[in-house]
N, C-alpha and C positions, 0 to 999 in steps of 0.2 A: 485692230490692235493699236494703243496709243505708242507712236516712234515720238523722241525727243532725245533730250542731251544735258548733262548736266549744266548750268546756268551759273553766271558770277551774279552776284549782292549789291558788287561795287555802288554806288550810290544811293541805294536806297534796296530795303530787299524784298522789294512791289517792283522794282528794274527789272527783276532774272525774267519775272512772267513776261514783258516786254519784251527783251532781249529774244527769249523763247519764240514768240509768235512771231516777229520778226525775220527769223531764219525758219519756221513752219514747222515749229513744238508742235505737239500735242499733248506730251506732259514731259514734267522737268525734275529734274533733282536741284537740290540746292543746297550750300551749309546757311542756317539759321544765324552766324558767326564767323567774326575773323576764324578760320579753322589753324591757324598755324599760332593763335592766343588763349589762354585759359579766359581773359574776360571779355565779359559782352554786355556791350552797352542796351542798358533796358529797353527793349520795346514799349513805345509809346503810343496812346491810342491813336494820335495819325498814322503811324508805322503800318498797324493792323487795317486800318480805314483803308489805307490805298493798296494796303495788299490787297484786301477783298474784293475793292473796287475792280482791281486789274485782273483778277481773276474771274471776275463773272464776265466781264468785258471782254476777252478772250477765250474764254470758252476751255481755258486749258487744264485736264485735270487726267488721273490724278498730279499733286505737286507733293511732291514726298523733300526729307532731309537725308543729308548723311554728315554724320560725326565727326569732330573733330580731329588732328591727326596725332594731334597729343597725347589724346586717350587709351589707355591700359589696361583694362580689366582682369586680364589675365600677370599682372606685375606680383612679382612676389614681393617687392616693398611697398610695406606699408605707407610711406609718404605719399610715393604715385599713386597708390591703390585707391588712397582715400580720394586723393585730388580729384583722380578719373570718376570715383564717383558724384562727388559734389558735379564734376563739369557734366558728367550724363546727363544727371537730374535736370543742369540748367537748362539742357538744349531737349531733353524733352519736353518741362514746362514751357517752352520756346514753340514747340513744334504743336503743344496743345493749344496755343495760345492764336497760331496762325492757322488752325485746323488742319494738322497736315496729318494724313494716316500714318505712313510710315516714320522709324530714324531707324537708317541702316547704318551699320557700325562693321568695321573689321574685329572676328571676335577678342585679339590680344595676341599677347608674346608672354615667352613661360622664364623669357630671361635665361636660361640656363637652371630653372628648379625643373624641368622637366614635365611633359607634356600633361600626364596626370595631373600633378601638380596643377598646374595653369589651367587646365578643363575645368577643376573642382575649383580654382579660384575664380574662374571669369561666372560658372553657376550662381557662388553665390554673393557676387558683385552684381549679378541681375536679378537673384532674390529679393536684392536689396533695395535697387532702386523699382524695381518694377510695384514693389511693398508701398513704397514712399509714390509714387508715380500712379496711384491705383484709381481710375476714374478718370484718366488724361486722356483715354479713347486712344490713347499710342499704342501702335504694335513695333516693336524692337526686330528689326530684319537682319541676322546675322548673315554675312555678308562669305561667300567663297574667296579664298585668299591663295596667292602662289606658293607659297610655303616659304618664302626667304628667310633667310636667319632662323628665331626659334617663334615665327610666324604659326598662330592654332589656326584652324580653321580650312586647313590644304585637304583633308578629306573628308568627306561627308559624315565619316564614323563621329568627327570630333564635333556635329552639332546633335547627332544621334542623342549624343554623351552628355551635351549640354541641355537640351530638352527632356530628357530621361530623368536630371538633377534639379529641373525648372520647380518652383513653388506654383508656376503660370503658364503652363507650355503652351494656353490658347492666346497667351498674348507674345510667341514669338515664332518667326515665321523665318525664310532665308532669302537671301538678294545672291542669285546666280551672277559671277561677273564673268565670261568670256573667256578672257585673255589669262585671268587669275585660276581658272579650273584648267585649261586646255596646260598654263607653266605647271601644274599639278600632278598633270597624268591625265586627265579628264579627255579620253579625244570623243571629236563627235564631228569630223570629219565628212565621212561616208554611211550612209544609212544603216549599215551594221554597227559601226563605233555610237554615231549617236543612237541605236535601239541599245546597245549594252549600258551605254556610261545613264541613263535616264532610265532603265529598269534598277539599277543600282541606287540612282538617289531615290526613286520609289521604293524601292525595299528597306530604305538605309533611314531616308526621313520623309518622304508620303509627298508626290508633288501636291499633294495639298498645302501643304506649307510654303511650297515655291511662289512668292509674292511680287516681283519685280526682279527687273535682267538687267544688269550693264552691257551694253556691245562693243565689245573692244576686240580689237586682233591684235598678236601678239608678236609683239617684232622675235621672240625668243624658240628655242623648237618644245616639241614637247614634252613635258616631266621636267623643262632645264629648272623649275623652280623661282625662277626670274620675273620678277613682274615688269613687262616693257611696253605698254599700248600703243599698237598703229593703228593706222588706217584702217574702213573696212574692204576685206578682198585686198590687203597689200604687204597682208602677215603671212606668218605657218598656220593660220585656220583657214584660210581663202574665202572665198565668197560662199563654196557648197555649206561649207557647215551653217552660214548664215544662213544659208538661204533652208537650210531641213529645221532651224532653228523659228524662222517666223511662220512655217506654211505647218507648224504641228498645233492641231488642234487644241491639245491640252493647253498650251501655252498662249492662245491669243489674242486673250481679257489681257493679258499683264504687260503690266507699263513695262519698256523699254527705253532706256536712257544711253547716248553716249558720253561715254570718258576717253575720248578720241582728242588727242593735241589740238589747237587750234591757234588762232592769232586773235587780232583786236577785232578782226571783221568780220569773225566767225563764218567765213565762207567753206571752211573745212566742214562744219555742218552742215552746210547746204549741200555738200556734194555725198558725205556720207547718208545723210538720209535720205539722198534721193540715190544712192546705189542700193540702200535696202529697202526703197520701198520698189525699187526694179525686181526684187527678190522674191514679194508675194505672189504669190499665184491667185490670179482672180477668176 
């Protein structure tokens, strides 16, 4: 199974795949963009050149994105709503453009209209772009969220919901993050908790659609709703859940990234991957 971590841009964003192999990616996430700006400076055909370059040179794949932090699909104003969509589009022609399979996104906030509400908006905020986006070879990974605030996406019903509403449900799939299902309610623990919470997303949205995992532990307990990522084996999921989590067969084509703190010298990488690669069973 590919282990890596999400990757900074900073200088160039053909650097993350560097960065990446350097502390011993195997595949990477990355934002396509300033994520904390709506614009983004065009990619230029060198841009693409040395992404490519550094990616066959490294061997590192897949290399997927994730979305802006701006973005709202689920907004019930019109001003954000539109915005969120124009920024979608950019960072998915972004993400066609650097061949990346996935753009994982948090599904939205319902603001206070209410969850229905926000479900049937964030649907057809992806009718929309997915309409405009048709041929980009992208698949949109809705993303498992801790519930904070009026946060969609905290139980599996609400992508049920949103793929049910899809104009394209082959082109959307979901990004399991960890620390964000387990502040949920999601426990998966002990081999009874994780055979319940994963017969559930089976019943609920088909692991077939389960497309890539974040590895996060969760400084928070669980249901607190809190999104707080630690370490791995130094939160309330500990090392077991991890470790039923990479030796399950269903699961061990798909990329794995962490969203685990770090510093400039990414050595927190190097020790996390190498506690969960102590985890597989050979």
């Amino acid at each position: 199974m590919p282990l890596g971590a999400h990757m900074s841009i900073a200088g160039g964003i053909y650097k993350a795949i560097l960065r990446g192999k350097s502390v011993g990616c195997e595949t990477i996430q990355i934002f396509t963009k300033n994520c904390n700006q709506w614009r983004a400076k065009p990619l230029t055909p060198e841009d693409l050149a040395r992404f490519e370059d550094a990616r066959r040179k490294t061997g590192i794949t897949p290399i997927f994105a994730h979305t802006s932090y701006l973005i709202n699909l689920g907004s019930p104003q019109d001003e954000l709503w539109e915005k969120s969509l124009a920024g979608f589009l950019v960072e998915m022609e972004r993400c066609a453009a650097l061949g990346l399979p996935y753009l994982v996104t948090h599904p939205g906030a319902h603001a206070g209209a209410g969850e229905e509400a926000g479900l049937r908006r964030i649907a057809q905020a992806l009718n929309e772009i997915l309409a405009q986006a048709e041929g980009s070879g992208v698949m949109v990974l809705l993303e498992t969220t801790a519930g904070q605030g009026s946060n969609l996406g905290y139980r599996f019903e609400h992508f049920a919901q949103i793929i049910e509403d899809s104009f394209y449900p082959d082109r959307l799939g979901v990004c399991f993050d960890t620390c964000h299902a387990f502040a949920a309610g999601y426990d998966f623990r002990t081999p009874e908790t994780f055979a319940k919470t994963f017969e559930t997303f089976e019943a609920t949205i088909g692991i077939n659609r389960l497309k890539a995992i974040h590895l996060n532990d969760s400084r928070c307990e669980l249901g607190s709703r809190r999104d707080r990522h630690e370490h791995i084996g130094l939160g309330k999921i500990g090392l077991e859940g991890f470790r039923l989590l990479l030796n399950d067969r269903r699961l061990c084509s798909l990329p794995m990234v962490l969203e685990t703190p770090k510093g400039p010298e990414m050595k927190e990488d190097v020790e996390n991957l190498m506690t969960l690669k102590n985890l597989i069973r050979t």
